[in-house]
Residue, then its C-alpha position, 0 to 999 in steps of 0.5 A: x308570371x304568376x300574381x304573387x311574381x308580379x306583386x313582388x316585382x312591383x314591391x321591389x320597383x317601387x323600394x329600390x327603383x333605380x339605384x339600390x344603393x340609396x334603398x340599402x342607405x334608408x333601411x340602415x338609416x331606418x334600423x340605425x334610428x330604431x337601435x337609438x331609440x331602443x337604448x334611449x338616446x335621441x335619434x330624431x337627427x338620425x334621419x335628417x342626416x341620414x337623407x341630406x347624405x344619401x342625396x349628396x351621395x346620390x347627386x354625386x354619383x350622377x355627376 
């Protein structure tokens, strides 16, 4: 494996890790977050919300 393979491997590893899922949920959490403080709005709720739901999502999944 090539380093530039391996670099980009454990980049992945370390984003995603085990569930995708969650990774997909934090970057739109993320962009949806920017959008609002792009026009403006308050966003600052956005990630708090964002993260309680994920790990709700994440431990029910587990069940």
């Amino acid at each position: 494996m090539s380093l530039l393979t391996r670099a980009i491997a454990a980049v992945w590893e370390f984003v995603v890790g085990d569930d995708w899922l969650i990774a997909l949920g934090v970057a739109a959490a993320i962009g949806v977050t920017a959008a609002l403080a792009a026009l403006e709005l308050p966003a600052w709720w956005l990630m708090p919300v964002g993260a309680a739901g994920l790990l709700w999502l994440s431990l029910r999944r587990a069940k």
